[in-house]
C-alpha positions as CSV (number, residue, x, y, z in Angstrom):
1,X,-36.0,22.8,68.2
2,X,-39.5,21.5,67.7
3,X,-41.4,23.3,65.1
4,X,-45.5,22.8,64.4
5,X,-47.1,23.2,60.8
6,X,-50.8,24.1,60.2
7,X,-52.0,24.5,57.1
8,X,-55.6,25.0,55.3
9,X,-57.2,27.2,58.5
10,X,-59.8,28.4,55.8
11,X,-61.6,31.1,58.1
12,X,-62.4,28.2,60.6
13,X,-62.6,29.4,64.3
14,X,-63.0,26.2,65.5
15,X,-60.4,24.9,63.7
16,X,-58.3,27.5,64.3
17,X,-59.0,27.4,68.3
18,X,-58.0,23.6,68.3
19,X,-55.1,23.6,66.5
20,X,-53.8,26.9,68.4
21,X,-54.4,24.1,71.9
22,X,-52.4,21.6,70.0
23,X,-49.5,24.2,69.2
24,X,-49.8,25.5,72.9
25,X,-49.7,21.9,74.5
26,X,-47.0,20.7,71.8
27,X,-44.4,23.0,73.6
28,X,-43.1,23.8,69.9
29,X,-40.8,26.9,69.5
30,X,-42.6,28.4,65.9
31,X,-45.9,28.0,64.7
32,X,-45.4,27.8,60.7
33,X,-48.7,28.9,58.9
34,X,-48.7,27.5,55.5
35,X,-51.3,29.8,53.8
36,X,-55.0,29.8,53.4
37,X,-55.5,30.9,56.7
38,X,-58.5,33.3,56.5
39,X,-60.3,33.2,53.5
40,X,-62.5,29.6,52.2
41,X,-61.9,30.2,48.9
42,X,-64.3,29.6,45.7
43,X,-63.9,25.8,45.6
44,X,-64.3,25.1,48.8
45,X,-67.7,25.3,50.8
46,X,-68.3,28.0,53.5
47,X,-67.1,26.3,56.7
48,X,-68.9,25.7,59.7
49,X,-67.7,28.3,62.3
50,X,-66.2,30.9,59.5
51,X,-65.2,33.6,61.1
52,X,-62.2,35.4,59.7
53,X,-61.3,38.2,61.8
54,X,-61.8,36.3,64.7
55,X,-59.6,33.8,63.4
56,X,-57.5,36.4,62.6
57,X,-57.6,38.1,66.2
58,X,-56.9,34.3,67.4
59,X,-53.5,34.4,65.3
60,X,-52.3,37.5,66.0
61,X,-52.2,36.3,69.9
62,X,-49.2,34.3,68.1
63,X,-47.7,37.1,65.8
64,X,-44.1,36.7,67.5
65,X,-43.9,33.1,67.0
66,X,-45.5,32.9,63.5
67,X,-44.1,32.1,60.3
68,X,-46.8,32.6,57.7
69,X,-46.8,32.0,53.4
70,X,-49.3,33.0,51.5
71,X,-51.7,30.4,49.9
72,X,-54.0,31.2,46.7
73,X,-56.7,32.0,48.4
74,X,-54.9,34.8,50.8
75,X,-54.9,38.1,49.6
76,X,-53.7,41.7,50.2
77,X,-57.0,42.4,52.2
78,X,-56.1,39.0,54.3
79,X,-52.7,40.9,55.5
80,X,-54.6,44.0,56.4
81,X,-56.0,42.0,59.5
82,X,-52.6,40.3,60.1
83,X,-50.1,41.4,62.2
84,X,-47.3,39.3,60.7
85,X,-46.1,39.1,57.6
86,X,-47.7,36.4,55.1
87,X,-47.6,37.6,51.7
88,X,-44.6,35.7,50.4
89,X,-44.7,32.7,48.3
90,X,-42.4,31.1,50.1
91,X,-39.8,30.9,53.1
92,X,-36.5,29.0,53.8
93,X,-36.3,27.9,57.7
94,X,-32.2,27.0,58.3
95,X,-32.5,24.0,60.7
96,X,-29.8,23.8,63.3
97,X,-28.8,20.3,62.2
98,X,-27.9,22.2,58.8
99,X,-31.2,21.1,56.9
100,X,-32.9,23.3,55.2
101,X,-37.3,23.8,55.0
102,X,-38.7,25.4,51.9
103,X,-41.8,26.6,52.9
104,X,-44.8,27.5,50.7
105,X,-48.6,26.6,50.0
106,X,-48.2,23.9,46.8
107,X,-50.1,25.9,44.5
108,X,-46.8,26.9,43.0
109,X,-44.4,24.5,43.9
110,X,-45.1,21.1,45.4
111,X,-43.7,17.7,44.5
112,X,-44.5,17.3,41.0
113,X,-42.7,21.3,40.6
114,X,-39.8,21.8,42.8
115,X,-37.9,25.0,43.6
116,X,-33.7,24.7,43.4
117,X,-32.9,22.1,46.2
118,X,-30.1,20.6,47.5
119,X,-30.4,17.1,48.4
120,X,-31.6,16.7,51.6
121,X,-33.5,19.8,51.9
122,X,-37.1,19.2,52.7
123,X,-40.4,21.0,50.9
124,X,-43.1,21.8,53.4
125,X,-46.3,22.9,51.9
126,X,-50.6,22.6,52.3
127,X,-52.4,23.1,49.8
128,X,-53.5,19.4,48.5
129,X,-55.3,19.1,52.4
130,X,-53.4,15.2,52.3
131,X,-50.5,14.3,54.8
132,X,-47.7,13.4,53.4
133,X,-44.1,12.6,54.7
134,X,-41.8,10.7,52.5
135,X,-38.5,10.9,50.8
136,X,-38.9,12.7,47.1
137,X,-35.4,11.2,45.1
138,X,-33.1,12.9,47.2
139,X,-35.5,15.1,48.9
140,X,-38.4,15.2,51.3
141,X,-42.0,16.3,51.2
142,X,-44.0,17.1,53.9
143,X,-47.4,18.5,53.9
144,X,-49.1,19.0,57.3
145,X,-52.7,18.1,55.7
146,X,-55.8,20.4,56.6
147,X,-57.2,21.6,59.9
148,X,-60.4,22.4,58.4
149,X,-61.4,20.6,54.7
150,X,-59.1,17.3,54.9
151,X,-59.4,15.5,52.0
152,X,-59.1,11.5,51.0
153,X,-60.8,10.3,54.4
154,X,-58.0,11.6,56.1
155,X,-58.8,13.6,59.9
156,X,-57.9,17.3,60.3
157,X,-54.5,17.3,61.2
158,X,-50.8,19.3,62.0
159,X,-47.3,18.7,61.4
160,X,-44.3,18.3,64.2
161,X,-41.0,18.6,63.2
162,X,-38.8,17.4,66.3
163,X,-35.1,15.9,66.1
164,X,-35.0,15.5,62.3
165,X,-38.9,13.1,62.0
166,X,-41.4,15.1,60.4
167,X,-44.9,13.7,61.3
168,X,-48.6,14.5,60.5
169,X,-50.9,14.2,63.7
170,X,-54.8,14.3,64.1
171,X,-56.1,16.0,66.8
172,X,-56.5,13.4,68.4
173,X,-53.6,12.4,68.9
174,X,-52.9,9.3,65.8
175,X,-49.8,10.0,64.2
176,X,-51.4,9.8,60.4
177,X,-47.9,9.7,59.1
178,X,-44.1,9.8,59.8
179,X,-40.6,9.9,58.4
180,X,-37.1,10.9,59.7
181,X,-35.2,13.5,57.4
């Protein structure tokens, strides 16, 4: 099963209209929204292209094949122009090779504060808007950086999740960063 990870949409059309090409062309199974999708939130400026609802129409083209959290800046009012669920904090995704994804945004658990895992289970979160795949003790962390405000120099970007290797691409096509679980 091949899974793709966006994170960070922040009320960007554009964004949102490329990385929904990338998800189509990627032939993955589930999109996996990692929160912040509509809103831009008070520290970050108003994106070119902010458009909420219409991101929000764009998703809801997806609604059967999304798995959404919520991020800090999501809200109650956020949901109200959702058709699938993404109020929860967090989410766990049962892998068929018998790994398990904890899902959530990383402003309440991330790498430096981890929910119960069991070695080997992977944390998947946004958030920081940096790429990251690595092993985390006897963990992994994986954060799909941003498609709208990446951060560090880094390029907008997704996740794939395909065979047990986790990797952050840019829309262009550069795998930023890799590692097998």
């Amino acid at each position: 099963m091949k899974l793709f990870f966006a994170s960070d949409l922040h009320g960007c059309e554009a964004a949102t209209k490329r990385m929904l090409e990338a998800y189509k062309a990627s032939g993955s199974k589930h999109l996996i929204l990692l929160g912040d999708s509509l809103n831009h939130g008070p520290r970050n400026p108003v994106p070119q292209y902010y458009n909420p609802p219409a991101v929000a129409e764009l998703l809801n083209e997806y609604q059967d094949s999304i798995i959404a959290v919520r991020g800090n800046c999501d809200s109650e009012v956020d949901q109200m122009l959702l058709q699938f669920p993404m109020m929860s904090d967090y989410a766990w995704l049962l892998l068929e090779s018998g790994k398990r994804l904890f899902l959530t945004h990383g402003h309440l658990y991330n790498g430096n504060k981890l929910p119960p895992l069991r070695d080997g289970d992977v944390i998947v979160h946004g958030h920081t808007h940096i790429p990251l795949a690595q092993s985390l003790g006897s963990h992994f962390i994986f954060n799909p950086g941003s498609t709208t405000f990446p951060r560090e120099g880094y390029k907008p970007s997704y996740g794939l999740l395909e065979n047990d290797v986790i990797r952050v691409v840019s829309f262009d096509g550069e795998t930023i960063v890799q590692s097998s679980i």
